[in-house]
Backbone as CSV, one residue per row, in Angstrom:
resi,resn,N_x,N_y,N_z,CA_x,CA_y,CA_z,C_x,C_y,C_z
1,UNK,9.427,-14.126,3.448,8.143,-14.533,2.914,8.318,-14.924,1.459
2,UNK,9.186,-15.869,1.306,9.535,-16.256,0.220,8.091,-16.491,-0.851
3,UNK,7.244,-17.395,-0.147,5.963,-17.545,-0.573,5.490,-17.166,-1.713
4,UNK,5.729,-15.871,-1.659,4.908,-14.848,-1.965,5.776,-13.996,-3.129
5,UNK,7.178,-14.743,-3.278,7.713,-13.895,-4.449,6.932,-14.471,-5.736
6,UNK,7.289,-13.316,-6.447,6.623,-13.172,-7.609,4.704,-13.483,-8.047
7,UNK,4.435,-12.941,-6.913,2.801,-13.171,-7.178,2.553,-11.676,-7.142
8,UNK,1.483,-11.441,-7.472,1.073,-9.917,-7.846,-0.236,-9.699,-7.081
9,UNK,-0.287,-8.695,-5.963,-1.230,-8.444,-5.133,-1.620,-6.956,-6.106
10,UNK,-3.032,-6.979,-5.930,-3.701,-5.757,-6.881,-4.207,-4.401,-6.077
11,UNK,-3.516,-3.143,-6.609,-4.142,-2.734,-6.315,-5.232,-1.835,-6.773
12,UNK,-6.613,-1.013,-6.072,-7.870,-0.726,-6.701,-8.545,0.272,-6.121
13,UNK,-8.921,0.959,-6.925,-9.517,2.431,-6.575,-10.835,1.755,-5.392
14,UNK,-11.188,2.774,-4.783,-11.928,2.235,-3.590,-12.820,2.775,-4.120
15,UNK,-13.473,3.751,-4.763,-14.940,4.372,-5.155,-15.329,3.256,-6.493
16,UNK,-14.138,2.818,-7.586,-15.261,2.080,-8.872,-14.292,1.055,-9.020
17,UNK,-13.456,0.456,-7.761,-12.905,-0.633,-8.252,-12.034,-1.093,-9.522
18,UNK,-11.417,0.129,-9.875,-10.623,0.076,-11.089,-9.247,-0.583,-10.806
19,UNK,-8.887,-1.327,-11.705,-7.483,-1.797,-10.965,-6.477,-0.430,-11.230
20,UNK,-5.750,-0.230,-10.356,-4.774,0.864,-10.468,-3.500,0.101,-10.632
21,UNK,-2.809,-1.039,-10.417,-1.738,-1.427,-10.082,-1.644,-2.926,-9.938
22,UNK,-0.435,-3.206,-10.470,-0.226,-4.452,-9.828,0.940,-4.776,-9.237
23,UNK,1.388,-5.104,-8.007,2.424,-4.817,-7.016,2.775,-6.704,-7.082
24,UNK,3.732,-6.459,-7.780,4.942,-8.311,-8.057,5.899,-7.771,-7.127
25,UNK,5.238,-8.877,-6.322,6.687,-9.249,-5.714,7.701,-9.835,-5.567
26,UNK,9.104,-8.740,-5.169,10.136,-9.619,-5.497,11.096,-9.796,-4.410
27,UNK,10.412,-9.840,-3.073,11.480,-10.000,-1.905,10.762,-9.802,-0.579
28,UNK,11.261,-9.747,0.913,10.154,-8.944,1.512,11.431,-9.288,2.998
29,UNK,11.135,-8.913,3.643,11.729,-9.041,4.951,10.637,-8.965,6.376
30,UNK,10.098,-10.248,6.631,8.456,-10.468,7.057,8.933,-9.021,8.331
31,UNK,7.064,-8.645,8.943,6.417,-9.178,7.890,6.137,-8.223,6.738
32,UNK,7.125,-7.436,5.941,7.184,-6.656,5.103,7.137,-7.716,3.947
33,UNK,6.460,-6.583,2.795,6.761,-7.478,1.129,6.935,-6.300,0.847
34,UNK,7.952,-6.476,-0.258,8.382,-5.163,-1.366,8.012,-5.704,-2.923
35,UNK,8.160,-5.028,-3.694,7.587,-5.088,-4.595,7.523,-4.488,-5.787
36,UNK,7.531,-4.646,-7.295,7.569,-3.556,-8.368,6.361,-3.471,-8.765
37,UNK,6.140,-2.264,-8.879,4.602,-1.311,-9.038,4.381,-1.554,-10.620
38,UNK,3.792,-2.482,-11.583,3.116,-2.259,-12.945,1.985,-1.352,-12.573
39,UNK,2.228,-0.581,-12.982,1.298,0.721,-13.168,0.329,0.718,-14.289
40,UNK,-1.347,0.882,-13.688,-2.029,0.681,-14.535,-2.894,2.085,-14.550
41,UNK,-3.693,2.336,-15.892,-4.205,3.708,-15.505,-4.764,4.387,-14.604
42,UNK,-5.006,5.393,-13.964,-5.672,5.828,-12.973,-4.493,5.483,-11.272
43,UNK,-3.518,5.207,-11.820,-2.354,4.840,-10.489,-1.977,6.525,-9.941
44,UNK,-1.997,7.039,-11.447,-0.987,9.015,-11.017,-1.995,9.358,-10.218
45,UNK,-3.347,9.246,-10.392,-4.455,10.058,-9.501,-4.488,9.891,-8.670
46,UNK,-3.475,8.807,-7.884,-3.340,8.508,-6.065,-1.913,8.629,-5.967
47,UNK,-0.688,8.974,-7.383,0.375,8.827,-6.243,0.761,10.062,-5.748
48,UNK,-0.017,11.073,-5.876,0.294,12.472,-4.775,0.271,12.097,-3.232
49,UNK,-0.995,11.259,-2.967,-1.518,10.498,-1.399,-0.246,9.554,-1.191
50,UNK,0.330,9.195,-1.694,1.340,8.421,-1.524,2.816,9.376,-0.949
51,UNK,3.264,9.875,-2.255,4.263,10.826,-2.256,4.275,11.686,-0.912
52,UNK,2.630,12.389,-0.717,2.876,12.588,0.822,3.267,12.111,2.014
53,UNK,2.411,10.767,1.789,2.996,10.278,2.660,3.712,9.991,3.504
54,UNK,5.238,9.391,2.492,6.356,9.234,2.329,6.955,10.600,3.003
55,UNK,6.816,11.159,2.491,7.265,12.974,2.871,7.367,13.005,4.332
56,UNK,5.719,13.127,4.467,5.712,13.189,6.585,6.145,12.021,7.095
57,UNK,6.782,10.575,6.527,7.175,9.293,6.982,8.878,9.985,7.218
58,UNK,8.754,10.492,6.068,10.350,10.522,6.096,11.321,11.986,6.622
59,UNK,10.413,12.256,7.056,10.778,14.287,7.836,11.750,13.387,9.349
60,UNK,12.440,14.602,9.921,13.483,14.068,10.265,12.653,13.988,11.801
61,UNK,11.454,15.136,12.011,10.457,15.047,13.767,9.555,14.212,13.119
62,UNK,9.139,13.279,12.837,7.606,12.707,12.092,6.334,13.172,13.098
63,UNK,5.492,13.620,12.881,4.048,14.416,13.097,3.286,13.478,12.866
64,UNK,3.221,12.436,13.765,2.113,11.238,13.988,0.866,11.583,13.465
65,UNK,0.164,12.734,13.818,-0.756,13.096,13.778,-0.811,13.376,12.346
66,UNK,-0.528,13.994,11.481,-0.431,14.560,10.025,-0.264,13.612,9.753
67,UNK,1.392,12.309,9.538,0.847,11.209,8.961,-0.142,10.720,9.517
68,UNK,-0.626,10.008,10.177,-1.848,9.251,10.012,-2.740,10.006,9.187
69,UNK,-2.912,11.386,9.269,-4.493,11.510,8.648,-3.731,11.902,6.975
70,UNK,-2.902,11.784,6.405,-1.980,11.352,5.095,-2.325,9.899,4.528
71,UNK,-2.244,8.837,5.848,-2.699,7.721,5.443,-3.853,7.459,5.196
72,UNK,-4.702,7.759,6.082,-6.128,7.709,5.902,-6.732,8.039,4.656
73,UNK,-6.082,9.002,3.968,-6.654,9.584,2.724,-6.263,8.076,1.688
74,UNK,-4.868,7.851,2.111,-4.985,6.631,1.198,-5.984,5.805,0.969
75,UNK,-5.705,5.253,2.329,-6.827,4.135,2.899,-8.163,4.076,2.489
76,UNK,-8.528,5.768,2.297,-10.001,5.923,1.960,-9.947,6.091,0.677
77,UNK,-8.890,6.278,-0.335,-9.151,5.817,-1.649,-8.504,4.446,-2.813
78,UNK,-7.751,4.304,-1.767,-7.700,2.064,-2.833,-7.735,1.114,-1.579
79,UNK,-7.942,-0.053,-2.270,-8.235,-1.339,-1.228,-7.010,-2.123,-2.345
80,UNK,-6.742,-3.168,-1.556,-5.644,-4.379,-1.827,-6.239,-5.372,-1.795
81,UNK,-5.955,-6.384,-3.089,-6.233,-7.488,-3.210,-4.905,-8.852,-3.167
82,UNK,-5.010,-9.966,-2.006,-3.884,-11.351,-2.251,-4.354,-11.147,-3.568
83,UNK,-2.862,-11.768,-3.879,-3.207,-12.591,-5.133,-4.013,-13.559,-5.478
84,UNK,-4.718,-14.501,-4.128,-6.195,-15.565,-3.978,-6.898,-14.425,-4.761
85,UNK,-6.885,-13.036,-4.364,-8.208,-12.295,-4.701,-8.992,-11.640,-3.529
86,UNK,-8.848,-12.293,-2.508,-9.466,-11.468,-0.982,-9.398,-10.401,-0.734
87,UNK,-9.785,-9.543,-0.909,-9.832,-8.210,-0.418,-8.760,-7.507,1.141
88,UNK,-7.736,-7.291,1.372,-6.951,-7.261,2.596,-7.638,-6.271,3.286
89,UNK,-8.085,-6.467,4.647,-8.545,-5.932,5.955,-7.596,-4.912,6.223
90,UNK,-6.686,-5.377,6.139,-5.816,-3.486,6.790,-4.328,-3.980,6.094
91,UNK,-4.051,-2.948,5.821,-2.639,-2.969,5.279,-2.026,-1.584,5.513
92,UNK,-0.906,-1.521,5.539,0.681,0.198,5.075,1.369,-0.169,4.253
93,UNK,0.841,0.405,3.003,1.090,0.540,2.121,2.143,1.800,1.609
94,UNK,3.666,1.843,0.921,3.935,2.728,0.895,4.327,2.427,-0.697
95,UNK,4.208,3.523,-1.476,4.367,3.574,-3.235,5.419,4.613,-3.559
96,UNK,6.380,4.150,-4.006,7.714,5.104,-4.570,8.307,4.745,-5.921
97,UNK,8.015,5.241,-6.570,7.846,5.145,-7.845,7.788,3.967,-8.619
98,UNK,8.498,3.129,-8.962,8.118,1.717,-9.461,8.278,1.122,-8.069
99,UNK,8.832,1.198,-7.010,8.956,0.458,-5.580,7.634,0.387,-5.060
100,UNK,7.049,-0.792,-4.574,6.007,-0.733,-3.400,6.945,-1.777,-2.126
101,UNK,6.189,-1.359,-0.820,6.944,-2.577,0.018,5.517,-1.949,1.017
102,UNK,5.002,-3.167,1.744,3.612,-3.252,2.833,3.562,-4.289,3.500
103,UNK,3.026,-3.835,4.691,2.678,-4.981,5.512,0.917,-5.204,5.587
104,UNK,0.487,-6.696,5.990,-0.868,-6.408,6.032,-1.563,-7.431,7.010
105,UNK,-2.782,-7.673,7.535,-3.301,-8.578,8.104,-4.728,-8.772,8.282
106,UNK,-5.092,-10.021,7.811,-6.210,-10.536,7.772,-7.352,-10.031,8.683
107,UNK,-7.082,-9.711,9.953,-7.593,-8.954,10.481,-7.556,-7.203,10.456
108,UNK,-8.625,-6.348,11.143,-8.900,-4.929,11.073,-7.676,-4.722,12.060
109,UNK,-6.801,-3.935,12.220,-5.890,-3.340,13.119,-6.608,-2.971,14.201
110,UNK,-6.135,-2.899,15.244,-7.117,-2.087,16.971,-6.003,-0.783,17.022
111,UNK,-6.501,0.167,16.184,-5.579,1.571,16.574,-4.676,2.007,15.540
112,UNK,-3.597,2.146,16.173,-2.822,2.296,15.430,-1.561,1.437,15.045
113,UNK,-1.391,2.085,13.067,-0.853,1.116,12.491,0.741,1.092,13.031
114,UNK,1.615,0.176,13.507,2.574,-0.160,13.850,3.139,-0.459,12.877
């Protein structure tokens, strides 16, 4: 997704719309994009939801059940913006310290995220 290097998809607190982040990208392996995290204030107050994440992603039995409701907490506190500015319908989003890498689609997902 060459496209898409070096444009900066935003990301934003879901309760006051604060920008938390801005995720430049610099590579992606479709339909993944990876990415370096400019960190803007209010980013530390979500990367615990993240860090977990990652944690139950990366345990050696993964607990479907625990992650998903790990993600959800994300989900229910930032939204993603293209770089157009559109608001993204569903995305997996994962944040590791200056690293981001996500997939996303214009449409709402039916279930679960793959």
């Amino acid at each position: 997704m060459s496209d898409h290097h070096g444009s900066a998809w935003i990301l934003h607190r879901r309760d006051d719309g604060r920008v938390l982040a801005d995720l430049v990208v610099t590579g992606g392996d479709f339909p993944w994009l990876n990415a370096r995290v400019d960190q803007r204030e209010g980013l530390a107050e979500v990367r615990p939801l993240f860090a977990e994440e990652l944690r139950l992603l990366d345990a050696g039995d993964v607990d479907v059940e625990s992650w998903e409701r790990a993600y959800e907490e994300i989900r229910s506190a930032v939204t993603l913006r293209s770089p157009e500015g559109h608001e993204v319908p569903e995305f997996l989003l994962h944040i590791d310290g200056n690293e981001a890498w996500w997939r996303w689609s214009d449409e709402p997902f039916d279930g679960e995220h793959t």
